[in-house]
C-alpha positions as a Markdown table, in Angstrom:
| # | Residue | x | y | z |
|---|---|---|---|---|
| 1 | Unk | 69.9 | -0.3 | 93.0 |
| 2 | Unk | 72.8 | 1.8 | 91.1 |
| 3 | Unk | 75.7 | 2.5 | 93.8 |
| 4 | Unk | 74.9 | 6.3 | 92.3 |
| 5 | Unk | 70.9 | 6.2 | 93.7 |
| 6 | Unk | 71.8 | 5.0 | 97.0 |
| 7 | Unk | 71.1 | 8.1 | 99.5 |
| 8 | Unk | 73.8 | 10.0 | 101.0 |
| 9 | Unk | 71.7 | 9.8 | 104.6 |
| 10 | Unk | 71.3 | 5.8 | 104.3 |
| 11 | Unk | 75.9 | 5.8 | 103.0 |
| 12 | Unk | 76.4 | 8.4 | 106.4 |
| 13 | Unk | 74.8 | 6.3 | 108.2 |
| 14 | Unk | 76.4 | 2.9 | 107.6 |
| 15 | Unk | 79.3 | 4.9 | 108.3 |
| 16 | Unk | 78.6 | 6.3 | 111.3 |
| 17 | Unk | 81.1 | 3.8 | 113.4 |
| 18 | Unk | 84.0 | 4.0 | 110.5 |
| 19 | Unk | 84.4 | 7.3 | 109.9 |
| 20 | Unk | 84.2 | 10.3 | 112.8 |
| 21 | Unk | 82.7 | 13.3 | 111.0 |
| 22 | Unk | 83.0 | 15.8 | 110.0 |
| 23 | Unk | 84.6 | 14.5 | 106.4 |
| 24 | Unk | 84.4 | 15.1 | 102.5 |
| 25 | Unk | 83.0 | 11.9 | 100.7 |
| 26 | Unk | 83.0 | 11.6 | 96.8 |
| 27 | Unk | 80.8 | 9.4 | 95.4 |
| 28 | Unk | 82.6 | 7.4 | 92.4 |
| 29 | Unk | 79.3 | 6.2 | 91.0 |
| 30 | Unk | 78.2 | 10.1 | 90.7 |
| 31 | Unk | 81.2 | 11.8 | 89.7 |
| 32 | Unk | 81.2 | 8.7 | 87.0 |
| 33 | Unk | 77.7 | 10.2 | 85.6 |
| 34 | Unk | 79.3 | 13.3 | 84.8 |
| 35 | Unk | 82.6 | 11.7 | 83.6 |
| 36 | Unk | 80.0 | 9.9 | 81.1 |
| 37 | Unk | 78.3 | 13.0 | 79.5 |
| 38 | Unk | 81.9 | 14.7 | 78.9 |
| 39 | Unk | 83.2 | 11.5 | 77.3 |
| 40 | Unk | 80.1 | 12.0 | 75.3 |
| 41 | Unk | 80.9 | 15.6 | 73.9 |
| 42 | Unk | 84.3 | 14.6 | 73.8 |
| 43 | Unk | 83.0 | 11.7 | 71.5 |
| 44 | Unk | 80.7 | 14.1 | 69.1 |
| 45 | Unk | 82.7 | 17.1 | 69.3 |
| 46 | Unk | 86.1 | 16.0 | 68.6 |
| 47 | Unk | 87.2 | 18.4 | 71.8 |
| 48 | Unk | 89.6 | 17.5 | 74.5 |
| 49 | Unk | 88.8 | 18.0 | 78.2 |
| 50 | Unk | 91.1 | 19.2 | 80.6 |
| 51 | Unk | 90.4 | 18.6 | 84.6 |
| 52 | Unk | 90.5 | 22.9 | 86.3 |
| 53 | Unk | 92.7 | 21.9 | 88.9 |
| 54 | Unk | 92.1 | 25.0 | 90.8 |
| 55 | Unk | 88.0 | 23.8 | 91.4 |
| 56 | Unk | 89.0 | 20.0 | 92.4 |
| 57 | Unk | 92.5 | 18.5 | 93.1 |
| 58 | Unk | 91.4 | 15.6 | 95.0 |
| 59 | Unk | 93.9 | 13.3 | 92.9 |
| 60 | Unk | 93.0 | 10.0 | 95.0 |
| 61 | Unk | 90.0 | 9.7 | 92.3 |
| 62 | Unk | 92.3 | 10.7 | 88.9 |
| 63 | Unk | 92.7 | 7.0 | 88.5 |
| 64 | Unk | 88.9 | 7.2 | 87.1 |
| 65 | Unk | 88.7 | 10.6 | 85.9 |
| 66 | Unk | 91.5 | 10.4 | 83.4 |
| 67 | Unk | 89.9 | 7.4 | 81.5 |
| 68 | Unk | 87.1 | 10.2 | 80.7 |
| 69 | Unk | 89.7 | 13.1 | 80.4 |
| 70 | Unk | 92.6 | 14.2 | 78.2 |
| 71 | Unk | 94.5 | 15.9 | 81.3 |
| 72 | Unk | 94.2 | 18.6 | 83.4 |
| 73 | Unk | 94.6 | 22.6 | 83.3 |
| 74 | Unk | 96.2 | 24.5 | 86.3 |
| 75 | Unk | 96.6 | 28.0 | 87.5 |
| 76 | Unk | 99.7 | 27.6 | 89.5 |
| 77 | Unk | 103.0 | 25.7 | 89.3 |
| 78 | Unk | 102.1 | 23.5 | 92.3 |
| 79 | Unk | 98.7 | 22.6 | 90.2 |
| 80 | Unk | 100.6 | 21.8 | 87.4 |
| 81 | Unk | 103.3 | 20.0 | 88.9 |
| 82 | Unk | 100.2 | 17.9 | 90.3 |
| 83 | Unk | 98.3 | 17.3 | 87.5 |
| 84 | Unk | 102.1 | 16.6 | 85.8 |
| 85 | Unk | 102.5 | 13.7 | 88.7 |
| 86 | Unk | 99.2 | 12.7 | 90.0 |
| 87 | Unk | 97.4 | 13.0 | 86.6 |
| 88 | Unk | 99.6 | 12.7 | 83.7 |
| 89 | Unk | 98.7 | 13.4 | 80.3 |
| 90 | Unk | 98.5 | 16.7 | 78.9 |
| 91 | Unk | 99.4 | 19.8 | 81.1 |
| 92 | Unk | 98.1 | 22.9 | 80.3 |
| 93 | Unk | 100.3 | 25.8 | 82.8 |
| 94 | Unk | 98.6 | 29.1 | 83.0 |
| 95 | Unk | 99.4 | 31.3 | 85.7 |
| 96 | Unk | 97.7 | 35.2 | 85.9 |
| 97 | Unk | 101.6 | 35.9 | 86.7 |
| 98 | Unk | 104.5 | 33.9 | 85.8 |
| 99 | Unk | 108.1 | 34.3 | 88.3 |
| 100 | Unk | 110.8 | 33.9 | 86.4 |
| 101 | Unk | 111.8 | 30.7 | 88.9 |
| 102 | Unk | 108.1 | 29.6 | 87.9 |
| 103 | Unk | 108.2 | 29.4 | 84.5 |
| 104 | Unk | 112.1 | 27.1 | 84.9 |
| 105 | Unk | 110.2 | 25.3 | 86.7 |
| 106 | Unk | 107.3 | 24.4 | 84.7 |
| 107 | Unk | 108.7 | 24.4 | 81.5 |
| 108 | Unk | 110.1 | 20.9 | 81.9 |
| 109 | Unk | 106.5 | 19.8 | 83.1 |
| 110 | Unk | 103.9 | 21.4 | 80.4 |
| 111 | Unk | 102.7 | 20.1 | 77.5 |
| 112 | Unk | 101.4 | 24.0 | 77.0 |
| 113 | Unk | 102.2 | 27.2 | 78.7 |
| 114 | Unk | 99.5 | 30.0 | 78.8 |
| 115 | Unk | 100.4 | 33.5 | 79.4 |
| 116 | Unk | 97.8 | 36.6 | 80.8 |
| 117 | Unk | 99.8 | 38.9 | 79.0 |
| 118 | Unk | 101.5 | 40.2 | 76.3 |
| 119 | Unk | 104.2 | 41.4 | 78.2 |
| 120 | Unk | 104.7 | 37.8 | 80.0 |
| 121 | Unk | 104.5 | 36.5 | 76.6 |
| 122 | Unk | 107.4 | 38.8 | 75.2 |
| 123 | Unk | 109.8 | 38.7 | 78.5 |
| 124 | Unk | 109.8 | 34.7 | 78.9 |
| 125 | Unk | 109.7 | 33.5 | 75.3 |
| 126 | Unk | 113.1 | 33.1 | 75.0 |
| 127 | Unk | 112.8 | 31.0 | 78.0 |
| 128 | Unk | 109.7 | 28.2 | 76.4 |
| 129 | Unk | 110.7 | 28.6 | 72.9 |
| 130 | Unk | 109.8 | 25.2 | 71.7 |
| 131 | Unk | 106.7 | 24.5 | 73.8 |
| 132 | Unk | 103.1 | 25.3 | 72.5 |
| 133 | Unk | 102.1 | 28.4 | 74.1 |
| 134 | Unk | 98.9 | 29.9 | 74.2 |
| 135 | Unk | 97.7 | 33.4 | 75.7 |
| 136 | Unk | 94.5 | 34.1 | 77.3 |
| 137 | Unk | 92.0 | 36.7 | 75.6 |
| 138 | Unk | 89.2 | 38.4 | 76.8 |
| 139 | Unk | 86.8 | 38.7 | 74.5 |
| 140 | Unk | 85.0 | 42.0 | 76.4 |
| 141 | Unk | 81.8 | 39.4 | 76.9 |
| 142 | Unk | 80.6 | 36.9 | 79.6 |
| 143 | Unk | 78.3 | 34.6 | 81.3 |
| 144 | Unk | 78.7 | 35.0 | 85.5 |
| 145 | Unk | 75.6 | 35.3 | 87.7 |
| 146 | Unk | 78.3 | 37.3 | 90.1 |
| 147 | Unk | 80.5 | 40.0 | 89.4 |
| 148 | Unk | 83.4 | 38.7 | 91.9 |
| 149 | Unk | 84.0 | 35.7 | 89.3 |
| 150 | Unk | 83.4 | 37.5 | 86.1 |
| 151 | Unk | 86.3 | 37.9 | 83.5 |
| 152 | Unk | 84.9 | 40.9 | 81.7 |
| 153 | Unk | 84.1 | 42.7 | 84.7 |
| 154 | Unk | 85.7 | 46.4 | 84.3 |
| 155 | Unk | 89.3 | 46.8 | 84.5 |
| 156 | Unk | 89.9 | 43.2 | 84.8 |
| 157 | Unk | 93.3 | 41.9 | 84.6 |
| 158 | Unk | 92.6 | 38.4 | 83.0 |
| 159 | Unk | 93.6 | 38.0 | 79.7 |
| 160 | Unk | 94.3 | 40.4 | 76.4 |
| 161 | Unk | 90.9 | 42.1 | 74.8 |
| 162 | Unk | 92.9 | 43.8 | 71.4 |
| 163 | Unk | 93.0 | 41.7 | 68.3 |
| 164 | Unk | 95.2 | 44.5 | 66.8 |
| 165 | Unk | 97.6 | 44.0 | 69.8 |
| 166 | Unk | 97.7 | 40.6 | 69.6 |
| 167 | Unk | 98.5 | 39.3 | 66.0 |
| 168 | Unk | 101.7 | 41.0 | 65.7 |
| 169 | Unk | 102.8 | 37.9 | 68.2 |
| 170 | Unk | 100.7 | 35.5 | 66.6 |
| 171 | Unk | 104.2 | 33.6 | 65.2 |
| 172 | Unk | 104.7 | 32.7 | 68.5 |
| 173 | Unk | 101.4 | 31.3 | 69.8 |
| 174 | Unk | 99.9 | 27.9 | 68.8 |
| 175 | Unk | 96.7 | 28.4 | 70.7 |
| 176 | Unk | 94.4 | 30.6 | 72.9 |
| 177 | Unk | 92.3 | 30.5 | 75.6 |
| 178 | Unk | 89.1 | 32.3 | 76.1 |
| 179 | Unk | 87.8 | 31.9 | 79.8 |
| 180 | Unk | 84.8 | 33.6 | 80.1 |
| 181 | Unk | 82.0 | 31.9 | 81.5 |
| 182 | Unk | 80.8 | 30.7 | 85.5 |
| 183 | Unk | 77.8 | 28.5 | 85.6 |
| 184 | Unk | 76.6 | 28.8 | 82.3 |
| 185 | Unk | 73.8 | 26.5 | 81.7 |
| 186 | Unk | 72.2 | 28.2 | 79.1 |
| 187 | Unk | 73.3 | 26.9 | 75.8 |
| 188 | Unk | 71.8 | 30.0 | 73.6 |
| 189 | Unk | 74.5 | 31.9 | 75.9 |
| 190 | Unk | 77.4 | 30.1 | 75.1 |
| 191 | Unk | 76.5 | 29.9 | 71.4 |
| 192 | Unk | 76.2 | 33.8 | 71.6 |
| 193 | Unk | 79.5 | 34.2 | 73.6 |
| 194 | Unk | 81.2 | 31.8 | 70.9 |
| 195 | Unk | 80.1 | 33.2 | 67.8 |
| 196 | Unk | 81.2 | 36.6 | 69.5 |
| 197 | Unk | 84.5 | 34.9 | 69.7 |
| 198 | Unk | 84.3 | 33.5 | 66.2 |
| 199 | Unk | 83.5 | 37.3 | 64.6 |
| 200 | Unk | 86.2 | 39.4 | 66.6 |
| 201 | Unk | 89.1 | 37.6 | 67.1 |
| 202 | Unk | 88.8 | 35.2 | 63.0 |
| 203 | Unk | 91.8 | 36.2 | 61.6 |
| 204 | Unk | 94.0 | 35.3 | 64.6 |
| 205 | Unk | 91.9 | 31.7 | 64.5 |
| 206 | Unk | 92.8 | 31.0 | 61.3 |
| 207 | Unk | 96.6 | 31.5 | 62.6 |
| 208 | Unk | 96.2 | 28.5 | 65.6 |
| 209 | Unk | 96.5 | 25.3 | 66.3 |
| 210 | Unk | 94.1 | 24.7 | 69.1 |
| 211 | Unk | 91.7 | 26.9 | 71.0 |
| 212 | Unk | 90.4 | 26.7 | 74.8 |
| 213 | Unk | 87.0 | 27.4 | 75.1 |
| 214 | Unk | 87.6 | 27.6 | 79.1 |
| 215 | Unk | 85.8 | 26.0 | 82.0 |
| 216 | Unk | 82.3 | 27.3 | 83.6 |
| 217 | Unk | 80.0 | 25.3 | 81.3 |
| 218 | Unk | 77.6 | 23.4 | 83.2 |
| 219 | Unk | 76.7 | 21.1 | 80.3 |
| 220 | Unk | 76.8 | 18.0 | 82.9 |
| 221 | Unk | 73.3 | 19.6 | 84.0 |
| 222 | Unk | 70.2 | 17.4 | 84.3 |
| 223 | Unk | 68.1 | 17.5 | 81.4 |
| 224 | Unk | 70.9 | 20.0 | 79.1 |
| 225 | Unk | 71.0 | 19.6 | 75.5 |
| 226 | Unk | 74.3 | 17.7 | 75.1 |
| 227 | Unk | 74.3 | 16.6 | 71.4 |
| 228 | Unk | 73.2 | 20.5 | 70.6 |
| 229 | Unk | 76.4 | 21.8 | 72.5 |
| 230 | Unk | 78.5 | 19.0 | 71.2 |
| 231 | Unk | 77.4 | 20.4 | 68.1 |
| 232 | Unk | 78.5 | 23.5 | 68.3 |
| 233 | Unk | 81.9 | 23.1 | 69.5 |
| 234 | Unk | 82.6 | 20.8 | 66.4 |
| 235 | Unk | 81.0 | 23.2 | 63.8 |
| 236 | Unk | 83.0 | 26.0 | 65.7 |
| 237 | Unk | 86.1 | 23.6 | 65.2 |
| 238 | Unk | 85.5 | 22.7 | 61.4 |
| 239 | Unk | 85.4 | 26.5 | 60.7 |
| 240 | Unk | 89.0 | 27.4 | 62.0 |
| 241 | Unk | 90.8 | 24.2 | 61.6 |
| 242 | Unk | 91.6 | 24.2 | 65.5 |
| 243 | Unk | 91.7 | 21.6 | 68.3 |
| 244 | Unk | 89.1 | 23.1 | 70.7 |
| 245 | Unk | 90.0 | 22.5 | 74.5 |
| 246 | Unk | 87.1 | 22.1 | 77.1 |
| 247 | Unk | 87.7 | 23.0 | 81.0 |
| 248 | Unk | 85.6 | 21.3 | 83.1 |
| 249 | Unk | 85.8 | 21.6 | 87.4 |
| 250 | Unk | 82.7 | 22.1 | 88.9 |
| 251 | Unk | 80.9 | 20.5 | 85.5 |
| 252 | Unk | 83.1 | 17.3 | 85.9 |
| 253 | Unk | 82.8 | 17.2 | 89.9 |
| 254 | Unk | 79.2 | 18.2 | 90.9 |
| 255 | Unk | 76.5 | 16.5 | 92.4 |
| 256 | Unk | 78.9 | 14.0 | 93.6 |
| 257 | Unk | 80.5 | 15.0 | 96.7 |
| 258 | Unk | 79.4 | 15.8 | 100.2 |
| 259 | Unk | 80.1 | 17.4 | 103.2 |
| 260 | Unk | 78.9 | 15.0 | 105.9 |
| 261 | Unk | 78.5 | 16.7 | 109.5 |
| 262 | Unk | 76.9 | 15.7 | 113.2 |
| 263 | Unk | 75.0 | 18.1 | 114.9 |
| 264 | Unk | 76.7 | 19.2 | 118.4 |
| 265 | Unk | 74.1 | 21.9 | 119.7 |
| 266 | Unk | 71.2 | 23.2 | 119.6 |
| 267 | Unk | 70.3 | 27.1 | 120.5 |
| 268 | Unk | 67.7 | 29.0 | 120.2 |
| 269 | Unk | 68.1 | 33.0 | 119.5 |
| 270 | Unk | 64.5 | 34.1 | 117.6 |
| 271 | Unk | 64.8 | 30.5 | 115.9 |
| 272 | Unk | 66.4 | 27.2 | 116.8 |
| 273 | Unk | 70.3 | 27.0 | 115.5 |
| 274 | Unk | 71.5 | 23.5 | 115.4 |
| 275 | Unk | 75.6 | 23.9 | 115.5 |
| 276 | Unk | 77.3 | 21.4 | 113.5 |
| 277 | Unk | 81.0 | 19.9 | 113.4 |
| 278 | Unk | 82.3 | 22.2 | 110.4 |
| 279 | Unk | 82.3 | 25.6 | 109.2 |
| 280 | Unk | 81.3 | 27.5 | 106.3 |
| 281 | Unk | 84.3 | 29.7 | 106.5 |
| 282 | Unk | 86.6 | 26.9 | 106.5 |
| 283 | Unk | 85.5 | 23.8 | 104.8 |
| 284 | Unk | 82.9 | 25.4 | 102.5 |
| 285 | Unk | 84.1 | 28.5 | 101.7 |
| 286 | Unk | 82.1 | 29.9 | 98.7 |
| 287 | Unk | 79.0 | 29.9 | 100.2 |
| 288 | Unk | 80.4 | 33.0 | 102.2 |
| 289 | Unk | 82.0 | 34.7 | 99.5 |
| 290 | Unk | 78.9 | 34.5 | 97.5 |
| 291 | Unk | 76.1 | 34.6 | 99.9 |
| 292 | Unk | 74.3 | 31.1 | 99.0 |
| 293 | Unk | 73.0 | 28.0 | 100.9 |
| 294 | Unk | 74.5 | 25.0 | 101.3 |
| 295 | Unk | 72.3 | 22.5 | 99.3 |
| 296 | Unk | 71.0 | 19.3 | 100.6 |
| 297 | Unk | 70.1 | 16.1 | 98.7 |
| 298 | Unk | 67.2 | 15.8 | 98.7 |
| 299 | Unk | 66.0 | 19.5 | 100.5 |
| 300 | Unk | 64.5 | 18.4 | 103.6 |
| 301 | Unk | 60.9 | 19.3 | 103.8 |
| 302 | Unk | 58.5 | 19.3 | 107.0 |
| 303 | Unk | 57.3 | 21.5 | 110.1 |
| 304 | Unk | 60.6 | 21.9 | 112.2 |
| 305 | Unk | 62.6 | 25.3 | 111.2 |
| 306 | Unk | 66.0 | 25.3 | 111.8 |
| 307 | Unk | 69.1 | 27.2 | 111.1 |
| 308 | Unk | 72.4 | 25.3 | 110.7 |
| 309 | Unk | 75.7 | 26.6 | 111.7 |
| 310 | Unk | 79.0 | 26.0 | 111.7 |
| 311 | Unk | 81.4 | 26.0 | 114.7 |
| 312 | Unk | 83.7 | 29.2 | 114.0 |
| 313 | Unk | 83.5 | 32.5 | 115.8 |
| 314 | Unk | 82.4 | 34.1 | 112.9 |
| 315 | Unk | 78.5 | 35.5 | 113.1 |
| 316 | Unk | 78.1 | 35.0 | 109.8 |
| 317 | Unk | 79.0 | 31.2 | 110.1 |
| 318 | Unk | 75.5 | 30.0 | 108.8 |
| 319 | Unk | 75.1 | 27.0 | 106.4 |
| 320 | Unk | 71.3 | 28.3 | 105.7 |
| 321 | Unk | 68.0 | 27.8 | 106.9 |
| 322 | Unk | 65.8 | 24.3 | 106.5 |
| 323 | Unk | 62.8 | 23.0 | 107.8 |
| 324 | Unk | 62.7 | 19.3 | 108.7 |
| 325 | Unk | 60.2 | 16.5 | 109.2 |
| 326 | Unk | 61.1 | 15.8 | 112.7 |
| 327 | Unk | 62.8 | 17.9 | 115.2 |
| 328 | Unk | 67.5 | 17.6 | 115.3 |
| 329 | Unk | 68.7 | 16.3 | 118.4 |
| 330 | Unk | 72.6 | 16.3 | 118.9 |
| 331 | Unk | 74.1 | 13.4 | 117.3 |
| 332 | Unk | 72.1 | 13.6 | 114.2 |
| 333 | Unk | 74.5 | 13.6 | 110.7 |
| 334 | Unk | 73.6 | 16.6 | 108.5 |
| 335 | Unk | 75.2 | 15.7 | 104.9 |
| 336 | Unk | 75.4 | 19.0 | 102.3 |
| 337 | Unk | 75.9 | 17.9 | 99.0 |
| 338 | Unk | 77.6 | 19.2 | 96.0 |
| 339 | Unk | 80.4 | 19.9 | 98.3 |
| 340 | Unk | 83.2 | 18.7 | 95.9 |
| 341 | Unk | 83.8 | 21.6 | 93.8 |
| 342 | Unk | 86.3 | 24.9 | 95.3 |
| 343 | Unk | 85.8 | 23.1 | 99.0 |
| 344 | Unk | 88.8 | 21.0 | 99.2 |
| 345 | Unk | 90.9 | 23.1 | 97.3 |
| 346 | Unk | 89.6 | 26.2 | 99.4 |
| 347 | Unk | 89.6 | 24.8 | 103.0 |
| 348 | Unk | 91.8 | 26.6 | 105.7 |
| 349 | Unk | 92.4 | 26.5 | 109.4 |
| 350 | Unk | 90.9 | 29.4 | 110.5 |
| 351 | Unk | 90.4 | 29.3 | 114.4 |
| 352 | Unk | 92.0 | 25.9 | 114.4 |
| 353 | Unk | 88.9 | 24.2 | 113.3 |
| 354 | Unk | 89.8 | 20.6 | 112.5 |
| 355 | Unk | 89.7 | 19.6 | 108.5 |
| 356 | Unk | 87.0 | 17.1 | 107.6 |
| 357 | Unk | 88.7 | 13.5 | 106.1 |
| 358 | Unk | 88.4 | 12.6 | 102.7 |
| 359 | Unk | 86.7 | 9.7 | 101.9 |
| 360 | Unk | 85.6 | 8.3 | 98.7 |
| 361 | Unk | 83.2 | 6.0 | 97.7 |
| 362 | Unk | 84.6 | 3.4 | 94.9 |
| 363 | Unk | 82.5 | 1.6 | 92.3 |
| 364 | Unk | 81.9 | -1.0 | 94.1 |
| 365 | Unk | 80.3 | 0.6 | 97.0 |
| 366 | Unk | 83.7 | 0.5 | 99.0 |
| 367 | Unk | 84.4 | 3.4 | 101.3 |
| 368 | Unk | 88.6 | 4.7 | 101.6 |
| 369 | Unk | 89.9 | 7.1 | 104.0 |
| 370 | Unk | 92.4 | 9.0 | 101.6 |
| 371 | Unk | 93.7 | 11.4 | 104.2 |
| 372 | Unk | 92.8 | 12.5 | 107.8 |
| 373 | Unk | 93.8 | 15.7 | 109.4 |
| 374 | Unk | 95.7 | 15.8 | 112.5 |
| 375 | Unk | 96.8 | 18.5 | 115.3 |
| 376 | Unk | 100.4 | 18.0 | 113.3 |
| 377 | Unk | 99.1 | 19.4 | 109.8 |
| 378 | Unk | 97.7 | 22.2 | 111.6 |
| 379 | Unk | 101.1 | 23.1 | 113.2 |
| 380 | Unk | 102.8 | 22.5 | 110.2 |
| 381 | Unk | 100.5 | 25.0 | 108.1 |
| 382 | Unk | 102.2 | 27.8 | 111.0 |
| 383 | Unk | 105.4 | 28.9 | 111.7 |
């Protein structure tokens, strides 16, 4: 059997004895199936892909990601400065607002800077004369199932939307980069959304050296029409002459981590509530801030109705509601899957909840502890 079909119930429970829950475990052998399909449109497109540090930063796994990947993208010094150390490669800085200590700071560490504004742009040129620089755009158009994460939304601060505003500094830019989609799986919508691109902002194109078409394409999808996307990107590159930059975070990382918790109660109020070691608020938080489920791999089917909760004081602390073959008891592991994306990166201490361990499965079906939480990181995170 591939090391990637083996079930996440049958890994938990051969490590039942190793590894106390609750912890993070990525799977090399399923992040490697999505490493494969970018290498692919990297392959056929001629585009580069860059890791979006601020979905998944969990460098103890950039040893096999970068042999797939051209470097990584951040949103922050500190993500640069880790993608600069843990990562190497290219480094692509972009910040919604640059410090004047940031950008001293970053400058020696970017292969490309990336300014919101125009005014940014203006005020620290003299600073990053020499570097590529690229600004973000908004091209007034988007693909986002929720209005919180979309980049058109009205009056959003995230990037420049006028053309005419824009190519009087076109001397100083080499590139550009148009983040505008969140879970786009449709390929008919990014096609729309990039010949939108192509027909409003041509003329500064023609001016650039490379061009970011941004993360939140969920090409890695089961059963998505790779070569046909591929396709696009290159055609799209062809017509401008530019070095088209992919994004990938959640597309690179999902399906391949998990969230692997024990079950330490069971209530009943209307319905039984098993209460699990983690939290939604604090090790998942996403699910809160945009009212989904925490999936399971496969979704548990069967008689035996349950609600599963985490152990914060928060009401709201629900993981969702499954029905299972036989009835929990306490002691039973409950693992939630694609819990590698904006988890890690996202995780907090609220009511002094211990952190989950990450663990990672290797090729070889080898299971490290990269890092364990202790009472000291949580004092440390205070004052």
């Amino acid at each position: 059997m591939n090391n990637a079909d083996t079930s996440i119930y049958e890994i938990a429970d051969q490590l039942r004895e190793t590894i106390p829950t609750p912890y993070y475990l990525i799977d090399e052998s399923r992040l490697l199936r999505n490493l494969e399909k970018i290498q692919r449109v990297r392959e056929i497109s001629g585009a580069k892909a860059v890791l979006a540090l601020k979905c998944f930063s969990t460098w103890a796994v950039f040893d096999l990601m970068k042999k797939y990947m051209d470097g990584t993208t951040s949103s922050s010094l500190f993500e640069a400065k880790l993608g600069a150390e843990k990562f190497g490669k290219e480094v692509h800085a972009y910040s919604v607002a640059w410090s004047a200590d940031e950008i001293k700071a970053v400058r020696p560490l970017a292969t490309k800077i990336i300014f919101n504004s125009l005014s940014q742009l203006k005020l620290f040129l003299p600073e990053v004369k020499g570097l590529p620089l690229g600004l973000r755009i908004n091209p007034g158009v988007s693909h986002s199932h929720f209005d919180l994460a979309d980049p058109a939304r009205e009056f959003s601060r995230l990037g420049v939307i006028s053309l005419d505003e824009i190519l009087p500094m076109a001397s100083a830019l080499s590139g550009a980069m148009f983040h505008c989609q969140c879970e786009n799986d449709d390929l008919e919508s990014f096609c729309r959304i990039v010949d939108h691109i192509a027909k409003r902002y041509g003329p500064l194109l023609e001016k650039l050296e490379w061009v970011s078409l941004g993360g939140g394409i969920y090409f890695t999808k089961e059963g998505y029409p790779l070569d046909a996307f591929a396709r696009k990107i290159k055609e799209f590159s062809q017509r401008f002459d530019v070095q088209v930059y992919l994004e990938p975070g959640e597309t690179a990382v999902t399906r391949s981590g998990f969230l692997v918790t024990k079950v330490l109660d069971i209530v009943h109020n209307g319905m039984d509530v098993a209460i699990v070691d983690a939290a939604v608020e604090t090790h998942m938080l996403d699910l809160l801030i945009y009212s989904t489920d925490a999936k399971m791999e496969p979704m548990p089917e069967g008689p035996h109705a349950y609600a599963l909760a985490g152990r914060t004081c928060l009401a709201g602390d629900v993981f969702g509601k499954y029905s299972f073959p036989v009835q929990l008891q306490v002691g039973d592991l409950i693992p939630f899957s694609d819990a590698a994306g904006y988890t890690m990166v996202k995780k907090n201490w609220f009511n002094g909840v211990a952190m989950p361990s990450i663990a990672v499965r290797r090729l070889d079906g080898r299971v490290d502890v990269v890092k364990r939480f202790t009472y000291d990181d949580y004092v440390a995170s205070l004052s």
